[in-house]
C-alpha positions as CSV (number, residue, x, y, z in Angstrom):
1,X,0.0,0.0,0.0
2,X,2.7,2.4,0.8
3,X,4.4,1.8,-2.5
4,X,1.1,2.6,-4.5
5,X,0.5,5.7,-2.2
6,X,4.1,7.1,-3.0
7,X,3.7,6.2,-6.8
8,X,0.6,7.8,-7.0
9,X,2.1,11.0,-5.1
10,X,5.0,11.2,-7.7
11,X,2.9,11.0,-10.2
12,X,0.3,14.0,-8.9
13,X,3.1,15.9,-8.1
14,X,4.7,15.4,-11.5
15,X,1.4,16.3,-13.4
16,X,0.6,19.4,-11.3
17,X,4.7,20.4,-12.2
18,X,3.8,19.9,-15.6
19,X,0.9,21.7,-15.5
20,X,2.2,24.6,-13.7
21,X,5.4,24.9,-16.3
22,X,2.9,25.1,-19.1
23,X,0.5,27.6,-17.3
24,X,3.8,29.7,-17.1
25,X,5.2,28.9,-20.5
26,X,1.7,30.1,-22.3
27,X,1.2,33.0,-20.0
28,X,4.7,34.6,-21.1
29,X,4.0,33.7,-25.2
30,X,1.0,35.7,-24.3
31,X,2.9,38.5,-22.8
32,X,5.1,38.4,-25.9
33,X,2.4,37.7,-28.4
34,X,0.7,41.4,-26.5
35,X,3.9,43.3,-26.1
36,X,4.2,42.5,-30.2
37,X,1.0,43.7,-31.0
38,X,1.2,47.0,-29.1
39,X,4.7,47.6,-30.8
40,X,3.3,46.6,-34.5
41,X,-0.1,49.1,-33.2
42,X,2.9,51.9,-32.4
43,X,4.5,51.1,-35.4
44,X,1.1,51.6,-37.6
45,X,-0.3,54.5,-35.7
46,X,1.7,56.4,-33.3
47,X,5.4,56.5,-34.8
48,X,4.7,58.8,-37.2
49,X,4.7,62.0,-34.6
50,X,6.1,59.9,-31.8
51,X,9.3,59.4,-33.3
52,X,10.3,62.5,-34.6
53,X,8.6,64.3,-32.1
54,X,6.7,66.2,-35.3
55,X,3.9,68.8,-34.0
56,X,5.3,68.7,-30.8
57,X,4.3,65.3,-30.0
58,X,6.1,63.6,-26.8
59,X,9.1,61.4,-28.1
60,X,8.7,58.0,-27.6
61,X,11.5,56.5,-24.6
62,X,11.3,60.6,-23.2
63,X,10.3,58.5,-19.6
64,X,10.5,61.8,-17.8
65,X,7.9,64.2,-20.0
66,X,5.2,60.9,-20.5
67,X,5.2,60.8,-16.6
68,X,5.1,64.0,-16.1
69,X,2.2,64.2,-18.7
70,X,0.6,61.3,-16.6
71,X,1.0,62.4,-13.6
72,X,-0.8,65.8,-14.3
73,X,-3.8,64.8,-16.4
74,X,-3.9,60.9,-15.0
75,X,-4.4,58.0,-17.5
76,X,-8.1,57.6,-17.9
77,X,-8.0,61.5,-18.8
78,X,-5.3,60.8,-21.4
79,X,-6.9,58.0,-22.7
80,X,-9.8,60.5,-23.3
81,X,-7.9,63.1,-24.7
82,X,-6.5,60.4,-27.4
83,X,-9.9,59.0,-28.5
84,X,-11.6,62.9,-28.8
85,X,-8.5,63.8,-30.4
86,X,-6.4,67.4,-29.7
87,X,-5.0,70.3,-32.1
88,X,-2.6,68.4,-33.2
89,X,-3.9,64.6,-33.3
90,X,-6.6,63.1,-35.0
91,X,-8.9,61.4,-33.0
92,X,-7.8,57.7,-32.2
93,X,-4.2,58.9,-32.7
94,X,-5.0,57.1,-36.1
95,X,-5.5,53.8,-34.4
96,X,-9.5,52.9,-35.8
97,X,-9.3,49.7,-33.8
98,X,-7.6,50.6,-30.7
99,X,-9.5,49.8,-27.5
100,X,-9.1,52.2,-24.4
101,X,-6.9,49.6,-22.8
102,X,-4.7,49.7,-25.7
103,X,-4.4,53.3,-25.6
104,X,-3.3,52.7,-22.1
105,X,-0.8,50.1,-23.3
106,X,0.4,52.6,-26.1
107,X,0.8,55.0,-23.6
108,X,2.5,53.2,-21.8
109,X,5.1,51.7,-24.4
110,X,5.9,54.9,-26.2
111,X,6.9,56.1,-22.1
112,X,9.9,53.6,-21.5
């Protein structure tokens, strides 16, 4: 009895190790597969200004003016400000499919 008790606990503790890796293995190709998309959403609608900094736009990587920018109108005011559009930015930021959590994830990207 205590040999099938030990089998049968190697064995669970196997399967739930198993389990567990690919749980963790899936969620990062998801993290990837996301983090891709938001670059590739960037790429398609943001970079154009971003980059270059053209009509005054924030610089993508400039950390120190997209907090600051955060930190005075808050994100679900940005967010806002990017769907209506400003003086200088069509509405959606020329993103026709962008949701407002990937506005916040754009946001976020083009501030590292």
């Amino acid at each position: 009895m205590f040999s099938i008790t030990t089998t049968v606990a190697k064995s669970y503790r196997l399967l739930a190790s198993t389990a567990t890796a690919l749980i963790i293995g899936g969620t990062a190709m998801l993290s990837t597969a996301s983090a891709a998309d938001i670059a590739t959403s960037y790429n398609n609608s943001c970079a154009a200004c971003h980059d270059s900094g053209a009509l005054n736009a924030i610089k993508k990587g400039d950390s120190a003016k997209w907090q600051q920018l955060i930190k005075q109108k808050g994100m679900p005011a940005l967010i806002k400000s990017v769907k209506s559009g400003m003086i200088q930015m069509p509405a959606g930021g020329l993103c026709t499919d962008c949701s407002d959590d990937d506005y916040r994830k754009l946001i976020e990207y083009m501030s590292k």
